[in-house]
MILO-706931 format. One record per residue (C-alpha): residue number from 1; x, y, z; residue in three letters. Coordinates in Angstrom, 1 decimal. Example, Ala and Ser with C-alpha at 12.3 -4.5 7.8 and 13.67 -1.06 7.14 Angstrom:
2
   pos        u        v        w   code
     1     12.3     -4.5      7.8    Ala
     2     13.7     -1.1      7.1    Ser
end
This chain:
420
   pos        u        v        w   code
     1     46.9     17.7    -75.0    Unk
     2     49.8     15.0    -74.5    Unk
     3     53.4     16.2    -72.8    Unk
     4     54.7     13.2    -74.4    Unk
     5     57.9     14.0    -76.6    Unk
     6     61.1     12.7    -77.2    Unk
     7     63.3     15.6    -77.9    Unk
     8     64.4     18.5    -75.5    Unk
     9     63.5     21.0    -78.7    Unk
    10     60.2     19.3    -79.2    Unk
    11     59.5     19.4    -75.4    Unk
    12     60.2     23.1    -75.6    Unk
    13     57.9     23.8    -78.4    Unk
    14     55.2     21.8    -77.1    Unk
    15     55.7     23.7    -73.9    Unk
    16     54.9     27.4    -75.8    Unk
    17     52.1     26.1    -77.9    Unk
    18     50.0     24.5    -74.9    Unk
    19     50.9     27.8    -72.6    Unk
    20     49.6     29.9    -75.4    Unk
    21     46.7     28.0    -75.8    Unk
    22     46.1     28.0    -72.1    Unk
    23     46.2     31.3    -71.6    Unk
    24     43.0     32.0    -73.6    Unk
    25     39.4     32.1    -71.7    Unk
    26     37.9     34.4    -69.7    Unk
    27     37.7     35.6    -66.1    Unk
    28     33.7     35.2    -65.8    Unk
    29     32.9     33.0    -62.7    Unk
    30     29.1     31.4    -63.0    Unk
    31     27.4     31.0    -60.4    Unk
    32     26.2     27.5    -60.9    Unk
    33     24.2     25.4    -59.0    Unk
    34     25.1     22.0    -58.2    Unk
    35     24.6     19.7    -61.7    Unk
    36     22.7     19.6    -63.7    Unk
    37     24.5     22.4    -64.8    Unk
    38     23.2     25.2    -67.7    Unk
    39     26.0     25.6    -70.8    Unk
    40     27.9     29.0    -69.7    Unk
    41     30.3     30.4    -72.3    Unk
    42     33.0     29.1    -70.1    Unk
    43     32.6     26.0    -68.5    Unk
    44     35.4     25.7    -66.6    Unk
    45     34.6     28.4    -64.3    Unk
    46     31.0     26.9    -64.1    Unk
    47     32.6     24.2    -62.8    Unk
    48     35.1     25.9    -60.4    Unk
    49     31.9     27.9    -59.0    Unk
    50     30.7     24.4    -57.7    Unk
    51     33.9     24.2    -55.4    Unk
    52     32.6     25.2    -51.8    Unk
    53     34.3     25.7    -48.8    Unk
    54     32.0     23.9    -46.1    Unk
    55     32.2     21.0    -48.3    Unk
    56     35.8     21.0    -48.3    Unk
    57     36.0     21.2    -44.8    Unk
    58     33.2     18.5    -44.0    Unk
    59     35.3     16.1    -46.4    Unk
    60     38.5     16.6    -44.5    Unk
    61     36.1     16.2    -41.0    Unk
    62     34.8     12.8    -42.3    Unk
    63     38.4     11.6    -43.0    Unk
    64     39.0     12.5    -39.0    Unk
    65     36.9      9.9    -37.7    Unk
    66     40.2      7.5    -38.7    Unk
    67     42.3      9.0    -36.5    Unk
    68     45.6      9.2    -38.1    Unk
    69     44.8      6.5    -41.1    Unk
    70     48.0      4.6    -40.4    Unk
    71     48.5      1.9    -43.0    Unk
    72     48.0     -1.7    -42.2    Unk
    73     45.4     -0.8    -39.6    Unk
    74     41.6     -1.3    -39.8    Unk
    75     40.8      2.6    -39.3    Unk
    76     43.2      2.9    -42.3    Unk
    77     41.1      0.0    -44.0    Unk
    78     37.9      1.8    -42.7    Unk
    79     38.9      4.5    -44.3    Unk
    80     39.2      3.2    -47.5    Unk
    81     35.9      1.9    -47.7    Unk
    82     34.4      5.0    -46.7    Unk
    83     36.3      7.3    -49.0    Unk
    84     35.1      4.2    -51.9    Unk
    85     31.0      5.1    -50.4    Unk
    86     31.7      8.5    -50.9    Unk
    87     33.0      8.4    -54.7    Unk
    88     30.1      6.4    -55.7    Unk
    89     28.0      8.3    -53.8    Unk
    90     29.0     11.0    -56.5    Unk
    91     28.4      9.5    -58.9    Unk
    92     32.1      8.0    -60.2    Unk
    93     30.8      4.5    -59.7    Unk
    94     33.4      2.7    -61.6    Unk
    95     35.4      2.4    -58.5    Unk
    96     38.4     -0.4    -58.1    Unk
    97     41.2     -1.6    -55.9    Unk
    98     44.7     -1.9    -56.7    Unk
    99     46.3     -4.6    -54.6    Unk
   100     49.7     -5.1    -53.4    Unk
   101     51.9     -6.3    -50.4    Unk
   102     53.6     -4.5    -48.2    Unk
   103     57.0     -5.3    -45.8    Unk
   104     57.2     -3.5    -42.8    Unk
   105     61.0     -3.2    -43.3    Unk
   106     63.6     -2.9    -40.4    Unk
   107     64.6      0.5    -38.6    Unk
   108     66.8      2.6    -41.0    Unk
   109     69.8      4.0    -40.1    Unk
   110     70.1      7.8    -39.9    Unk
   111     71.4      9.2    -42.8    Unk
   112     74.9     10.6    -43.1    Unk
   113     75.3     14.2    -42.5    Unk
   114     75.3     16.0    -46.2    Unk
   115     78.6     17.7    -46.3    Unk
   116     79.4     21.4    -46.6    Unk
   117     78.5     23.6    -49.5    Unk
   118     77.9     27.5    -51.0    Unk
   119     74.8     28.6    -50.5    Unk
   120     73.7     26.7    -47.2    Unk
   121     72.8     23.2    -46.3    Unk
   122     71.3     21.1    -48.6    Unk
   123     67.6     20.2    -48.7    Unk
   124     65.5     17.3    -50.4    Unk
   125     64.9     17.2    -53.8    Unk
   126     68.0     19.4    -54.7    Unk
   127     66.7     22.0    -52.3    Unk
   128     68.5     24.8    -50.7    Unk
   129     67.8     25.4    -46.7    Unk
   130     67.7     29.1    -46.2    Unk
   131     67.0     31.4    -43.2    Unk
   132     65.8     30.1    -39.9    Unk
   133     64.7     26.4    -39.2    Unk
   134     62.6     25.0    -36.0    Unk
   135     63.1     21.2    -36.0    Unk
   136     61.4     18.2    -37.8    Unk
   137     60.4     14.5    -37.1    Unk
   138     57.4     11.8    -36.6    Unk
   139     55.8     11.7    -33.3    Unk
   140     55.8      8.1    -32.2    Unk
   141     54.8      8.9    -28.7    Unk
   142     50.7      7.7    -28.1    Unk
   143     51.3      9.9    -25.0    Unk
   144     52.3     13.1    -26.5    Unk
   145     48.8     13.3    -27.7    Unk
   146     46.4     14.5    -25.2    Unk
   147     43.3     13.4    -26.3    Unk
   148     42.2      9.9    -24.6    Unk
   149     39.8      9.2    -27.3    Unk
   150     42.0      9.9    -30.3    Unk
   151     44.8      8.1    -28.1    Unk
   152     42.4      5.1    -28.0    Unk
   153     41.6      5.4    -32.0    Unk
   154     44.9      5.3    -33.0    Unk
   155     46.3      2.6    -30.6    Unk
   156     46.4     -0.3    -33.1    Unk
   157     50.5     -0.5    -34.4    Unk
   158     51.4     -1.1    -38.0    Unk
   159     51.5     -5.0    -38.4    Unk
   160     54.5     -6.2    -38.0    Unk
   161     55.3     -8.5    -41.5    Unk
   162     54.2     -8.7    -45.2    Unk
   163     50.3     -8.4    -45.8    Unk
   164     47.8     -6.9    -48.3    Unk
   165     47.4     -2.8    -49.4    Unk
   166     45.1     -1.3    -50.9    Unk
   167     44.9      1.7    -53.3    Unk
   168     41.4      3.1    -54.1    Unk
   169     40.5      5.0    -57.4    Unk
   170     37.5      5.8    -59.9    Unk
   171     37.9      6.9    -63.2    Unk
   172     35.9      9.6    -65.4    Unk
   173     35.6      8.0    -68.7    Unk
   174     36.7     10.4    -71.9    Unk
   175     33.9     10.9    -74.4    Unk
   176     35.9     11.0    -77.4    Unk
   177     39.7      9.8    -76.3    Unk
   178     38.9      7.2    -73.5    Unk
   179     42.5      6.4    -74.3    Unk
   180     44.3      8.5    -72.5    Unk
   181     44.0      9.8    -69.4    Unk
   182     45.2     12.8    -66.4    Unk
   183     46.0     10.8    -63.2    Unk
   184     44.9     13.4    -59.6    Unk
   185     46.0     11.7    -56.9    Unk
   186     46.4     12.3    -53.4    Unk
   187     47.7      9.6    -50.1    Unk
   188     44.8      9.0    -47.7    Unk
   189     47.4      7.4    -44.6    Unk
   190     49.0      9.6    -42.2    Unk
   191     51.3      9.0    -39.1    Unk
   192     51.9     11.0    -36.0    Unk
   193     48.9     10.2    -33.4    Unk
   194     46.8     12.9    -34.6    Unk
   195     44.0     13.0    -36.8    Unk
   196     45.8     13.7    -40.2    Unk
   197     43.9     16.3    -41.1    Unk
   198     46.5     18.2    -43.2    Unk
   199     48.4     15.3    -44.3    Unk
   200     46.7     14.2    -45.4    Unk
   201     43.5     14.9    -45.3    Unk
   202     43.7     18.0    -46.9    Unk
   203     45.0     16.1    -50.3    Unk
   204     42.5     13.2    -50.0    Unk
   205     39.5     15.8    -49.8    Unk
   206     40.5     17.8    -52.8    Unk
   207     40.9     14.8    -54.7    Unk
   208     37.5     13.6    -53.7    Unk
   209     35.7     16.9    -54.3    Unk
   210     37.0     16.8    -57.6    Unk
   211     35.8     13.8    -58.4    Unk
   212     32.5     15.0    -56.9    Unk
   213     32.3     17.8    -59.6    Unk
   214     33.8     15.8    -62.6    Unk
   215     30.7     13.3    -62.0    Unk
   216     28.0     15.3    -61.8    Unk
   217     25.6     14.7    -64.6    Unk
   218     26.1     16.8    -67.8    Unk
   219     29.9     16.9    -67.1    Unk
   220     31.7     15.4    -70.2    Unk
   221     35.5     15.3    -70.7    Unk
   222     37.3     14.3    -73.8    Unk
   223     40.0     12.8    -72.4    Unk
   224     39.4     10.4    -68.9    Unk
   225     40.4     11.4    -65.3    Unk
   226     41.7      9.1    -63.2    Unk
   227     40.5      9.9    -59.5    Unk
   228     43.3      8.0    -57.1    Unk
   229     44.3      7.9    -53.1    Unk
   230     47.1      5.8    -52.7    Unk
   231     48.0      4.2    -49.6    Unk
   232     52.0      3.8    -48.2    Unk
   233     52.9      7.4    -48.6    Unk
   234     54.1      8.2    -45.2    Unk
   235     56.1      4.7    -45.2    Unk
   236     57.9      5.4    -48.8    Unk
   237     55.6      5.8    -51.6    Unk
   238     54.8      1.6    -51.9    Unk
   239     51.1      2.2    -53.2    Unk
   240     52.0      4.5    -56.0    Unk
   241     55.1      2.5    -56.9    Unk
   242     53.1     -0.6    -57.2    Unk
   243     50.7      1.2    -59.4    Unk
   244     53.3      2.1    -61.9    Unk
   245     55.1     -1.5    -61.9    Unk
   246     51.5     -3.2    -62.5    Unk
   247     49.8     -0.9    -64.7    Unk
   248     52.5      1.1    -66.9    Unk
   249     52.5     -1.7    -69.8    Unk
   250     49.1     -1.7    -70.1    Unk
   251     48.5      2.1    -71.6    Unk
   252     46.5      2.5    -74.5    Unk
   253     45.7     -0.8    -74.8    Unk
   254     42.0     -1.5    -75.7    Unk
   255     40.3     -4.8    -73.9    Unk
   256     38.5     -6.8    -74.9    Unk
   257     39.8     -5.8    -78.6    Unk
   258     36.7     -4.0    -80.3    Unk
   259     35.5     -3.0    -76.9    Unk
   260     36.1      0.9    -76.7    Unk
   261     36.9     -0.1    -73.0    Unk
   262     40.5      1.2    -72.0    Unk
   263     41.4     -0.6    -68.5    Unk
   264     44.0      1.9    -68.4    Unk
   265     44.5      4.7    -70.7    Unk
   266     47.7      6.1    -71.9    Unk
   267     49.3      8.8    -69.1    Unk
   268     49.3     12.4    -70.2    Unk
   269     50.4     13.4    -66.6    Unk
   270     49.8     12.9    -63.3    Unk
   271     48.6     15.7    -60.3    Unk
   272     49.7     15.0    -57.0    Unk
   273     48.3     16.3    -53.8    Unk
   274     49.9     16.4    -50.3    Unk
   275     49.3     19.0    -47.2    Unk
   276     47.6     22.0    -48.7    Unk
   277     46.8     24.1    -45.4    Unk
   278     49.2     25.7    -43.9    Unk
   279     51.3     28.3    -44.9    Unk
   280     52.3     31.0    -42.3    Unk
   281     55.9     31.5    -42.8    Unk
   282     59.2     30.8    -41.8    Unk
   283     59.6     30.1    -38.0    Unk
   284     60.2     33.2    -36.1    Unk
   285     61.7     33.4    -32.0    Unk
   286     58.6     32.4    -30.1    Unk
   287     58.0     32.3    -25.9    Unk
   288     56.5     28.9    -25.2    Unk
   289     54.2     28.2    -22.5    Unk
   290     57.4     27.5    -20.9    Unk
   291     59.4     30.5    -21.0    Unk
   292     61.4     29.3    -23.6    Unk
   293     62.3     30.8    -26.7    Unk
   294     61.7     28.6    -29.2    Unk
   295     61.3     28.8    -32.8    Unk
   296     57.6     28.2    -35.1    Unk
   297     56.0     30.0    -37.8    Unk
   298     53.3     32.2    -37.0    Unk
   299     50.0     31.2    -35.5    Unk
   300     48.0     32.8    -38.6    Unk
   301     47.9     32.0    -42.6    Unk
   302     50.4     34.8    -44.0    Unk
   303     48.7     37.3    -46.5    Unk
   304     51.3     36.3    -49.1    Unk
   305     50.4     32.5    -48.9    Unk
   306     50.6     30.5    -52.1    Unk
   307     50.2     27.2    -53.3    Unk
   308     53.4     25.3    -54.4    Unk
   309     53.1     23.8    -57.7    Unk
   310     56.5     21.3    -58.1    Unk
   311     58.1     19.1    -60.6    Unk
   312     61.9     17.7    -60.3    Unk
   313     64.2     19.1    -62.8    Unk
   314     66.2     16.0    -62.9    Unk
   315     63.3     13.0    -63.8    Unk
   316     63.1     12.4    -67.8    Unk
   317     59.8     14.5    -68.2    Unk
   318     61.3     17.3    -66.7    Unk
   319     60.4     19.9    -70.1    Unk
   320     57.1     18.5    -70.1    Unk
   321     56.8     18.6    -66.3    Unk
   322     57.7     22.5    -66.5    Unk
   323     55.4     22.8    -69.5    Unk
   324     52.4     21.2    -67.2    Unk
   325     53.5     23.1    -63.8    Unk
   326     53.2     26.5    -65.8    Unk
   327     49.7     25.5    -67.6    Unk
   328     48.9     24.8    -63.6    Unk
   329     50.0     28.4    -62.6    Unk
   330     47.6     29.7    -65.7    Unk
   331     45.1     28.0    -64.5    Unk
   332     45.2     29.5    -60.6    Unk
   333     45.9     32.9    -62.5    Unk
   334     42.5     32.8    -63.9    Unk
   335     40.6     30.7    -61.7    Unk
   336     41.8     30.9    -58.4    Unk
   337     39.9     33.5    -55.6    Unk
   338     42.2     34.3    -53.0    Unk
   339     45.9     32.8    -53.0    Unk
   340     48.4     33.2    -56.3    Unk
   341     50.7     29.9    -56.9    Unk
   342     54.4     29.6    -57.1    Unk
   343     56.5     27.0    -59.3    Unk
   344     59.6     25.0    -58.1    Unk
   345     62.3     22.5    -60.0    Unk
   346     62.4     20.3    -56.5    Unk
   347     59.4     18.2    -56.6    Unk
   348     60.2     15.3    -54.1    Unk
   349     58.8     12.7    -51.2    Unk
   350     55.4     12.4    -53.0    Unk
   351     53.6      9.9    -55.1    Unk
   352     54.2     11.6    -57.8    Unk
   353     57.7     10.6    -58.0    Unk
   354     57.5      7.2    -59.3    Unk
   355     55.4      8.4    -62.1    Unk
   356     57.8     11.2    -62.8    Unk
   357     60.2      9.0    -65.3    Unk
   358     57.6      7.8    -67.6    Unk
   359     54.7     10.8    -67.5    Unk
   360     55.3     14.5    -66.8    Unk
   361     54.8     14.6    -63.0    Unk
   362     53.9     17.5    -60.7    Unk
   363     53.0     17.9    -57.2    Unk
   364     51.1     20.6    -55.1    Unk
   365     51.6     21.2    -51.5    Unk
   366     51.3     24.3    -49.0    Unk
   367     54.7     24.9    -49.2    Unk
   368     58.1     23.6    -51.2    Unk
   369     58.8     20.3    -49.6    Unk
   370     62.6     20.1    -49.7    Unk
   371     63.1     24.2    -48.8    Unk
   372     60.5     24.7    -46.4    Unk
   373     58.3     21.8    -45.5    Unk
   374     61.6     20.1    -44.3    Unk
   375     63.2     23.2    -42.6    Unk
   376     59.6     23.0    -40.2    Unk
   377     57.2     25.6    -41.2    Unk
   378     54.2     23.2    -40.4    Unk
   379     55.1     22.6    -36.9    Unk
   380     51.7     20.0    -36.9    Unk
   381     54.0     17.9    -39.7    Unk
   382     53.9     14.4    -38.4    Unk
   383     52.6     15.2    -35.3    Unk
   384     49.6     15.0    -32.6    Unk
   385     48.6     18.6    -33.3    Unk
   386     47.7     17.6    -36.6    Unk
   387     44.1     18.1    -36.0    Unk
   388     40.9     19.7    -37.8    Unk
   389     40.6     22.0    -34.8    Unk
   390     44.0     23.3    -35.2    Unk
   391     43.1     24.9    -38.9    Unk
   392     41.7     28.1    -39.1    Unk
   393     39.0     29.2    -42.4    Unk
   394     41.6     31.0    -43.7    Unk
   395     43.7     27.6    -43.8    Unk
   396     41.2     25.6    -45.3    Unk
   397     40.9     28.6    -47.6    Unk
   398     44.2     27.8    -49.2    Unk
   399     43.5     24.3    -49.3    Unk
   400     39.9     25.3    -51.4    Unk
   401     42.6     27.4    -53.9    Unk
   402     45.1     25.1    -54.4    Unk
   403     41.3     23.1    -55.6    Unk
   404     40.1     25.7    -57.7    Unk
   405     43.6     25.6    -59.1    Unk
   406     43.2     21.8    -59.8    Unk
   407     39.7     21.9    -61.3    Unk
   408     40.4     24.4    -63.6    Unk
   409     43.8     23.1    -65.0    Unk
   410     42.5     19.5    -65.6    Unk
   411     38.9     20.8    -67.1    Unk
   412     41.3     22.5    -69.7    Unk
   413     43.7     19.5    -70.2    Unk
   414     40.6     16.9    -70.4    Unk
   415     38.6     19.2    -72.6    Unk
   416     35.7     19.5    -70.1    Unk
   417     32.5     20.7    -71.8    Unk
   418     29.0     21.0    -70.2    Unk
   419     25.9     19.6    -71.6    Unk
   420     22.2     21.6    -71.3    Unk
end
């Protein structure tokens, strides 16, 4: 079911048709065992049943041995290659690299101060800044983080220069449109001096579990899946950008002619996935170890936690954007165990930006990036206390939703049936 339209009324009819399909299905959740997998009478909660929560975890644990993943290193490179064993290890086999160079450019400039308006200060992405804030930034101190060992891991700088990325990715070919194709991605690098557990960790391991569940035998789609952790996030989105200015004239295109093969399918719309842990509310008057009063969000995951699904009002897809962000929100209605999900118009900083002007774009995250992700409610954002040990189930548990939300949304979209 394409987003692709070229009017604003034809967007907005598209838009009611696919929610009104969407809505449709029941609530049943099988309890299926891992694949093969029997033919319930609805298989995409057969297939959200196979989500689990140690697996989840154990995925973001492996992606901890890297330390912090910072790009251009060889734990970031190790990393790569591990999280390419583990896909093919599933079962998506077809994996590949997309190559590209990379500049480590010069120190920017601070930004000018954004000047006065109604409503309070602006935020990214359009965003509004409301209520209390607790400050922001990268940690670039190795000594900040206490840990000797991690310390040690996460020594090796950035080099200094242009030299070769890489972004990883496997696809799950469509049975009856190979054509076209749902891009999930998620960035594997991360800075701080921590272990990048949330960010991004938390992304990369939902991606991967999905691909995980989309490959297990007796799993067909109709339309294909492409499974994809870019690299160059944290430095400016370089691996996602280079992905659309190599591979966005090649859509649709069948080769060799006669083949059936699709190197890369037409884009229906592309998933991205970013910190997906932490949500305990604005940041509240604290006593530090100190004495001080400082101010953090609260030590445990809020009752009222949701996952943020995003798209940016502004980009060119923006009706079919909405029209895919609400189909996600049906999705989580139905599918998702513990947290509800929330749609914003401020998508922005994510991969899914440079897709956002020629595909219908979304993004999900713990919270709204612009509003509250950059007003500090993840005080471990960037820094060394960005560590599996600092998540708590009930974390992870968000993380595992914001999955189940995923799954069921793209098993819809793809046409995901289940074979006896």
């Amino acid at each position: 079911m394409a987003f692709q339209t070229t009017r604003a009324c034809a967007k907005r009819r598209l838009a009611v048709i696919f929610l009104a399909q969407t809505c449709a299905g029941s609530m049943a959740f099988a309890q299926a065992q891992p694949a093969p997998l029997a033919n319930p009478a609805d298989p995409v909660a057969a297939l959200v049943s196979q989500l689990d929560l140690e697996k989840y975890k154990a995925t973001i644990k492996g992606l901890t041995q890297f330390g912090d993943r910072r790009q251009g290193t060889e734990r970031n490179r190790k990393a790569l290659d591990w999280i390419e064993a583990q896909l093919k290890s599933y079962g998506c086999s077809n994996t590949e690299r997309l190559q590209y160079q990379y500049t480590e450019p010069a120190k920017r400039t601070p930004a000018a101060p954004q000047p006065a308006r109604a409503g309070g200060p602006a935020g990214q992405g359009g965003s509004t800044l409301f209520g209390q804030r607790a400050p922001t930034g990268v940690n670039t101190d190795p000594m900040a983080q206490p840990d000797e060992r991690l310390r040690a891991l996460n020594a090796e700088p950035t080099p200094v220069g242009t030299s070769l990325r890489e972004n990883v990715y496997c696809t799950k070919v469509g049975s009856s449109r190979p054509d076209e194709m749902y891009i999930v991605g998620a960035h594997m690098d991360g800075i701080g001096w921590g272990e990048a557990a949330n960010d991004d960790g938390s992304g990369t391991a939902l991606v991967m579990e999905l691909a995980r569940i989309f490959s297990q035998p007796g799993v067909a789609t109709e339309r294909s899946i492409r499974f994809v952790l870019w690299n160059n996030e944290e430095t400016g989105l370089q691996g996602a950008s280079a992905y659309v200015a190599q591979r966005k004239d090649l859509q649709g295109i069948e080769s060799p002619k006669g083949s059936g093969l699709y190197p890369e399918p037409k884009w229906l719309g592309m998933i991205q996935h970013d910190m997906m842990l932490f949500d305990h509310g604005m940041p509240v008057a604290q006593v530090d170890a100190k004495g001080k009063t400082v101010f953090a969000p609260p030590k445990a995951q809020r009752a009222e936690a949701d996952v943020n699904i995003e798209y940016q009002s502004s980009s060119k897809y923006a009706d079919g954007a909405a029209a895919l962000a609400w189909a996600f929100r049906a999705a989580n209605d139905k599918y998702a165990s513990h947290y509800p999900a929330a749609v914003g118009f401020h998508m922005t900083n994510t991969d899914s930006t440079p897709f956002m002007d020629w595909v219908p774009a979304i993004s999900l995250r713990e919270n709204e990036r612009g509003m509250q992700i950059g007003a500090g409610w993840n005080p471990h954002w960037h820094q060394p206390t960005d560590l599996y040990s600092a998540f708590s189930d009930q974390d992870f548990l968000l993380g595992l939703n914001a999955a189940q939300t995923t799954l069921a949304a793209v098993a819809q979209l793809s046409g995901a049936k289940l074979k006896p």
